[in-house]
C-alpha positions as CSV (number, residue, x, y, z in Angstrom):
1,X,103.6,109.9,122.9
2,X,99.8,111.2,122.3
3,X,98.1,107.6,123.2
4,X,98.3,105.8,126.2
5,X,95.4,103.6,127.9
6,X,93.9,105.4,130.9
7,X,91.5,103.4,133.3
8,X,92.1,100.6,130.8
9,X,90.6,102.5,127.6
10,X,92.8,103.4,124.5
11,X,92.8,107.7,124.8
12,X,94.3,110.2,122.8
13,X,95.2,113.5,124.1
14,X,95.0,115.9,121.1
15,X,91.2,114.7,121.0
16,X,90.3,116.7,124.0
17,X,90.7,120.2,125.0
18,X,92.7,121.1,127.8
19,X,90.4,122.1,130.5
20,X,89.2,118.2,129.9
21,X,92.8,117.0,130.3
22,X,93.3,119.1,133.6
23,X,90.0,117.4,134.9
24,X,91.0,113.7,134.0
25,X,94.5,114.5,135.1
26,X,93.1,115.6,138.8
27,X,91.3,112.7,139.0
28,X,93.8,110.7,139.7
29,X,93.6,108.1,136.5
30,X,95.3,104.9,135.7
31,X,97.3,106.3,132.9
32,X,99.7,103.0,131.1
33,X,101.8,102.4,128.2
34,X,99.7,100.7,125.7
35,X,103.3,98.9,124.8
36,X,105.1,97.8,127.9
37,X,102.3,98.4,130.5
38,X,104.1,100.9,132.7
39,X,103.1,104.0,134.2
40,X,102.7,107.1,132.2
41,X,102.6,110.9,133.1
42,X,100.4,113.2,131.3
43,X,101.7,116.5,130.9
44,X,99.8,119.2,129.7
45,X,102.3,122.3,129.3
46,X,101.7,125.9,127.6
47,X,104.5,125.0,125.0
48,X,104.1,121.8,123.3
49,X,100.6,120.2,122.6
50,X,99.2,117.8,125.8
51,X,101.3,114.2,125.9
52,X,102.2,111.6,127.9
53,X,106.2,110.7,128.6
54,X,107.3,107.8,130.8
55,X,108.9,107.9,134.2
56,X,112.7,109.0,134.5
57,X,114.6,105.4,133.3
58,X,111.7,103.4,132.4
59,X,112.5,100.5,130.2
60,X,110.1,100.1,127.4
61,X,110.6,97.9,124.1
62,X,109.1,100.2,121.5
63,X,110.4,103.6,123.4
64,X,112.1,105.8,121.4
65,X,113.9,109.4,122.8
66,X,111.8,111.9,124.0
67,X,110.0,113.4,121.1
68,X,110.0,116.8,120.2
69,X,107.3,119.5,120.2
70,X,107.6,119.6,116.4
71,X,107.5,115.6,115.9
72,X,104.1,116.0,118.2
73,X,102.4,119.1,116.6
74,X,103.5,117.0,113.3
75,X,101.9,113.6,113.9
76,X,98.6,115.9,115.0
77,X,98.5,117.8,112.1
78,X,98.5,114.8,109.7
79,X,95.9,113.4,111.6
80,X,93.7,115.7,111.2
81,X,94.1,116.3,107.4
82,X,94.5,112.0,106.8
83,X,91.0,111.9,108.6
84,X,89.5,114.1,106.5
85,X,90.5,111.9,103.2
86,X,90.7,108.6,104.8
87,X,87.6,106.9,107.2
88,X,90.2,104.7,108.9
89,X,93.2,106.3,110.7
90,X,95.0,106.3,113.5
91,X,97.8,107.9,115.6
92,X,101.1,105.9,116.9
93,X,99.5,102.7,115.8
94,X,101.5,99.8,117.0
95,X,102.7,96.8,115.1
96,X,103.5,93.7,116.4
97,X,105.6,91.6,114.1
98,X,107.9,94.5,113.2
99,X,107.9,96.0,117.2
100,X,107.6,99.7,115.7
101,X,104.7,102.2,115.9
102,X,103.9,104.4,112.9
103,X,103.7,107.8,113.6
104,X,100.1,108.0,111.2
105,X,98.3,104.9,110.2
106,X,96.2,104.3,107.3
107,X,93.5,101.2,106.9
108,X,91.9,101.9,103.3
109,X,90.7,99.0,102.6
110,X,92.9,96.8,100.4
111,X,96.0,99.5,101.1
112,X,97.5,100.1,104.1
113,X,99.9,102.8,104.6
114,X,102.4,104.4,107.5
115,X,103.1,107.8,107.4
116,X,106.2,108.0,109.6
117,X,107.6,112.2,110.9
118,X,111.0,112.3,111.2
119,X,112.6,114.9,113.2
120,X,116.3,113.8,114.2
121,X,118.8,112.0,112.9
122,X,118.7,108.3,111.2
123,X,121.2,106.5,109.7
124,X,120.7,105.3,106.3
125,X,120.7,101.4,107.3
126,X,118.5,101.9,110.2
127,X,115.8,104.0,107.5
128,X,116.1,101.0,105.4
129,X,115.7,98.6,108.0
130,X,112.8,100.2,108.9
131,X,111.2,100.7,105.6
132,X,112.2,97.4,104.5
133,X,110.1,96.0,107.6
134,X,107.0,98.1,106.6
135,X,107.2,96.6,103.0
136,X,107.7,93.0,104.4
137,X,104.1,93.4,105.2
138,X,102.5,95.1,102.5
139,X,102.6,98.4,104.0
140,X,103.6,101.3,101.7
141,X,105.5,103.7,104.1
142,X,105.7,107.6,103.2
143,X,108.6,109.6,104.9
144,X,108.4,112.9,105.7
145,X,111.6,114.9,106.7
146,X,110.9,117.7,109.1
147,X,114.7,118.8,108.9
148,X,115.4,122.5,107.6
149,X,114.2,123.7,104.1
150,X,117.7,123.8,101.8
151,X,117.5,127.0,99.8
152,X,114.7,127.2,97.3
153,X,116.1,127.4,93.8
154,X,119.9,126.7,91.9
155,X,122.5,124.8,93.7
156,X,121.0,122.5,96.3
157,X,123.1,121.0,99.1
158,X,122.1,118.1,100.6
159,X,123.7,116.4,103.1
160,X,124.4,112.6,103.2
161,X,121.0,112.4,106.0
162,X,119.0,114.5,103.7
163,X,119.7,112.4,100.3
164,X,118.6,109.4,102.1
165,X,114.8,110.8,102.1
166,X,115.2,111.5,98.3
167,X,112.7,109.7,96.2
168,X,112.2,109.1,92.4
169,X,109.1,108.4,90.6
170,X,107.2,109.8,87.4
171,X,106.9,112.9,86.2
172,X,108.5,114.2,89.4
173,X,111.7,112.5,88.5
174,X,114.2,112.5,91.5
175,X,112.4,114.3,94.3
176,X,112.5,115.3,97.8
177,X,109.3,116.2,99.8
178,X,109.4,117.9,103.6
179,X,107.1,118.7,106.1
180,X,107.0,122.4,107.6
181,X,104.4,121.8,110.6
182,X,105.2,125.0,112.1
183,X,104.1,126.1,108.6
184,X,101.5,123.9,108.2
185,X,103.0,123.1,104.8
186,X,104.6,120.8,102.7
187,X,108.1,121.7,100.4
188,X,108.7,119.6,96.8
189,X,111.7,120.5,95.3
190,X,111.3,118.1,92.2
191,X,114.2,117.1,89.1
192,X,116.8,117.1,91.1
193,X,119.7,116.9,89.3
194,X,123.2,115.6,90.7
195,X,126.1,118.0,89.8
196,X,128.2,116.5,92.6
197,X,127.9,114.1,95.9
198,X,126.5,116.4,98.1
199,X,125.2,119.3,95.3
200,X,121.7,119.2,93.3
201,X,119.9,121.4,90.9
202,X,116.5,121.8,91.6
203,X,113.7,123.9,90.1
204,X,112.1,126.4,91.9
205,X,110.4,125.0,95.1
206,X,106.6,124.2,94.7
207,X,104.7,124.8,98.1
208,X,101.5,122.6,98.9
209,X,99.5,124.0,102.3
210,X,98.4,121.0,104.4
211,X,95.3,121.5,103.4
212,X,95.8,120.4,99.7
213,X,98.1,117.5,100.4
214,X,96.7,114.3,99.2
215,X,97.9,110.6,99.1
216,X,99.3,109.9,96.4
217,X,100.1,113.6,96.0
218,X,98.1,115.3,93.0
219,X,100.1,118.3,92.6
220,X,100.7,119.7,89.7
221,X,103.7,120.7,89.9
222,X,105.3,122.6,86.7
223,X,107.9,119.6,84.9
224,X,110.7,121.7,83.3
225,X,113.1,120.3,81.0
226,X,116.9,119.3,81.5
227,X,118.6,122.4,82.0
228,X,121.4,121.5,79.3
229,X,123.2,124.5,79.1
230,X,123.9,124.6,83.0
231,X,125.2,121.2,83.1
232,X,127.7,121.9,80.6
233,X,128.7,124.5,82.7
234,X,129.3,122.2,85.9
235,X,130.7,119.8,83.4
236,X,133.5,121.6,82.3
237,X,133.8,123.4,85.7
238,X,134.8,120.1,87.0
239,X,136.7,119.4,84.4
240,X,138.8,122.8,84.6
241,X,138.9,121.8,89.1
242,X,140.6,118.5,88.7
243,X,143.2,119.6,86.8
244,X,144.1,122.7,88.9
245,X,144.0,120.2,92.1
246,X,145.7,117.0,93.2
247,X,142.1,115.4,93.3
248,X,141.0,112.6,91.0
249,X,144.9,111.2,90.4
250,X,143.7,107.8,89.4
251,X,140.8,108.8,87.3
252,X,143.4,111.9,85.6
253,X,146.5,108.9,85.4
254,X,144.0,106.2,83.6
255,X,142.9,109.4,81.4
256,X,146.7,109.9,80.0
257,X,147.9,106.6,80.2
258,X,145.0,105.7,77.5
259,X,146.4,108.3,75.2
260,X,143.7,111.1,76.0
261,X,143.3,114.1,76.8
262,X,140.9,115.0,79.7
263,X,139.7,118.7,79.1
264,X,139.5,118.2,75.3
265,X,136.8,114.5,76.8
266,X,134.0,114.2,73.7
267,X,130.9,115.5,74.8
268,X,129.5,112.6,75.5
269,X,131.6,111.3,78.2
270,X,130.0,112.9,81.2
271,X,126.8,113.4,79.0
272,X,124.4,113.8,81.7
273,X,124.0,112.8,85.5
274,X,122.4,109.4,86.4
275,X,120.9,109.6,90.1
276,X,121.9,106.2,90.8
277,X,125.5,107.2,90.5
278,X,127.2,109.4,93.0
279,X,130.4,109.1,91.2
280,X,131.0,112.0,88.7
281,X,129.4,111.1,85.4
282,X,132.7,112.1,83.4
283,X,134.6,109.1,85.3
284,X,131.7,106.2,84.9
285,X,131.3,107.2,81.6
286,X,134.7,107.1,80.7
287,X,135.5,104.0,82.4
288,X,132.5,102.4,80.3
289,X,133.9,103.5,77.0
290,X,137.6,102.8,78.2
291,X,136.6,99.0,79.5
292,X,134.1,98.0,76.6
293,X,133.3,100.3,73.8
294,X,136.0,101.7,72.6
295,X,137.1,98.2,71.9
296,X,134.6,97.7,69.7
297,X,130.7,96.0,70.0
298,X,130.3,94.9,73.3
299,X,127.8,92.6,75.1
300,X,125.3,94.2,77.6
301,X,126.3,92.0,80.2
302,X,130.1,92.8,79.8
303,X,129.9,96.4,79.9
304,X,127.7,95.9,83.5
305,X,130.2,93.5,84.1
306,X,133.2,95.8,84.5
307,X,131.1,98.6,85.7
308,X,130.3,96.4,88.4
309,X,134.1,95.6,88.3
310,X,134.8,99.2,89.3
311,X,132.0,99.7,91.6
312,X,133.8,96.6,93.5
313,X,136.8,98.6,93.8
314,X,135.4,101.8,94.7
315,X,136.5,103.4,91.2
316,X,132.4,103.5,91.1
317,X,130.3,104.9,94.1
318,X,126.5,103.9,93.7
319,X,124.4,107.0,95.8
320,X,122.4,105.4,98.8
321,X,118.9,105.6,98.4
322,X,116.8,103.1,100.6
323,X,113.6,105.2,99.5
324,X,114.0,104.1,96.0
325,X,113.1,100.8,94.8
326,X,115.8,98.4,95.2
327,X,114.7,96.1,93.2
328,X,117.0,96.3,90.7
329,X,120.7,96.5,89.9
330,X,121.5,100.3,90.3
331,X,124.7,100.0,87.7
332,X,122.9,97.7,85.6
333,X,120.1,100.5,85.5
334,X,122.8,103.1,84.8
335,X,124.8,101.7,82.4
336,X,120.9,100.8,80.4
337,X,120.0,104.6,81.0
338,X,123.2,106.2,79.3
339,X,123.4,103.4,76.4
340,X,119.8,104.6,75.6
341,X,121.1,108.2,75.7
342,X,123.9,107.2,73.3
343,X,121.5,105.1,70.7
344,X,119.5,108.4,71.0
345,X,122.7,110.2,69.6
346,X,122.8,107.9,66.3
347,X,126.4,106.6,68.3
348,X,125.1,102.6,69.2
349,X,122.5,100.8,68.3
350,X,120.9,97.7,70.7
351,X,120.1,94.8,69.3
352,X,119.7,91.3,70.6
353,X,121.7,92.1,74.2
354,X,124.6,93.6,71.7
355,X,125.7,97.2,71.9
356,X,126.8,97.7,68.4
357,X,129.0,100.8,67.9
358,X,128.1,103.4,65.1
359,X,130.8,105.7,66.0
360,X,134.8,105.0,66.7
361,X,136.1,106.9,69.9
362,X,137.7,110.1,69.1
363,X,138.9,112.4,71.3
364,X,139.9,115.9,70.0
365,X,143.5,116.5,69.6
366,X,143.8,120.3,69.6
367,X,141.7,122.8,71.1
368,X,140.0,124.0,68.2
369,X,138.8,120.3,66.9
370,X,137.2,120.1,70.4
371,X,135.4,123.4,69.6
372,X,134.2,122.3,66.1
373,X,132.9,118.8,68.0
374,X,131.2,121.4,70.8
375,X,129.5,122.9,67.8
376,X,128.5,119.7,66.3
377,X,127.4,118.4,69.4
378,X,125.4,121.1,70.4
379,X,123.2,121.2,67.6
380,X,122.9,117.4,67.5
381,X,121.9,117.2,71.2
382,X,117.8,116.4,71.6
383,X,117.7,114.3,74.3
């Protein structure tokens, strides 16, 4: 930790040079934990920036595992810049009714905010938890993910730990930022689109120094459009993997047992990604046509209804996000996001809570029908 109260008096060790530190340290000081009130040691060490650990097996409520150089030199470095924009901050600033110390703390007047570093591992409930408990009080909470940069442009593989930091907001879209301290800099990676669980497109990385990072942030980031073309690529990749493998059987069994025919799937089954959804969009949107619309005009609430109904059964795998609002109902948000897409398309109209149905179902019966409705598709496709 960087504070700790010494001869009774809150002190923070990054606010004095070293030569001051060895002096206070030789005096023999009362050096405590401002949490549980035990002793503290103050190391001051050539590698890592000057800090105070407890004593071999002390018990204290709000003590975490020993942090690392990086999580220190981080929670320093935002500090400084916060204090620069902000007249009110503070370092490890504890909180009472939720027992947990943010790592950076913001008082601007009306807005409070925690700026939490996160260098090791957290489960997804615990980040939620957590986040849920900052929110419970009116605190906005920012995480920043110190973990390795993923590669900067194309295919982007995240793994589960990393998607939980992902974030989604306007123009940025799906997003996820991280913190280089070592580089004193910042990495967006911003649009990310899902092409599979674990596998996102992302447009090429935008770097902001420290020094030009801002809350909220005011980059300016280029917006780039959906990148159509290489989703139809991953599309019919997918397409082309499931039936060369023994993956999918149920999806690939309800397929054929419906009278259709997967690779020659309309173009707008699988029609885009929804970031809500982990599931692959060719399955949730065919399970909304085969369960509602091709039946006909359907009611909003039934077609969320049996999505839900699949979700239930695990047909349907919703992508956890605890950073994203979870206010909502993330199929219900899905299933209003693609029928938007699909009145877009001239192929429903909404009206009323009804999803009328312009066009019947048709699914290409030879290979060359599926090219003509490629063609037709292709140069319909605005969206």
């Amino acid at each position: 930790m960087l504070t700790a109260h010494v001869n009774n008096r809150l002190f923070t060790a990054f606010h004095h040079s070293r030569g001051e530190l060895l002096k206070l340290r030789s005096s023999s000081p009362t050096i405590t934990c401002p949490h549980c009130c035990k002793p503290l040691l103050l190391k001051i060490g050539r590698k890592t920036i000057p800090h105070f650990a407890h004593q071999i097996k002390q018990d204290c409520p709000v003590m975490h595992k020993g942090e690392s150089r990086l999580h220190h030199s981080g929670k320093k470095i935002l500090y400084d810049r916060l204090s620069s924009l902000f007249p009110n901050v503070r370092v490890e600033y504890f909180i009472k009714e939720i027992n947990q110390i943010a790592d950076v703390f913001i008082n601007s007047g009306s807005a409070r905010m925690a700026v939490e570093v996160q260098c090791s591992t957290l489960s997804a409930a615990e980040l939620k938890k957590r986040t849920e408990g900052y929110r419970s009080l009116g605190i906005q909470v920012i995480w920043l993910l110190t973990e390795g940069a993923p590669r900067p442009s194309g295919a982007l593989r995240l793994s589960s730990f990393q998607q939980t930091f992902l974030r989604h907001a306007e123009p940025l879209g799906l997003f996820l930022l991280l913190f280089l301290p070592d580089r004193q800099e910042f990495h967006l990676y911003q649009n990310l689109i899902p092409l599979s669980a674990n596998t996102f497109h992302a447009c090429t990385i935008h770097k902001i120094p420290v020094s030009e990072f801002t809350i909220p942030m005011t980059t300016q980031a280029p917006v780039r459009s959906f990148p159509y073309k290489i989703w139809d690529r991953s599309r019919t990749g997918w397409i082309q993997r499931i039936l060369r493998y023994p993956t999918e059987q149920a999806f690939k069994q309800d397929v054929y047992q419906s009278g259709d025919t997967l690779l020659y799937l309309p173009q707008w089954v699988g029609l885009l990604p929804h970031y809500r959804i982990e599931t692959h969009p060719v399955i949730w949107q065919y399970y909304l046509w085969s369960d509602a619309l091709k039946k006909g005009d359907a009611g909003l609430g039934t077609i969320v209804s049996a999505m839900a109904e699949r979700s239930e059964r695990g047909e349907v795998r919703v992508r956890d996000l605890p950073l994203v609002d979870q206010g909502g109902c993330p199929i219900e948000e899905a299933v209003n996001w693609y029928l938007s897409l699909l009145e877009k398309l001239g192929m429903v109209r909404m009206e009323g809570g009804m999803c009328r149905l312009l066009q019947q179902w048709e699914c290409p019966a030879t290979f060359d029908l599926y090219m003509l409705h490629r063609a037709d598709f292709s140069a319909r496709f605005r969206i």
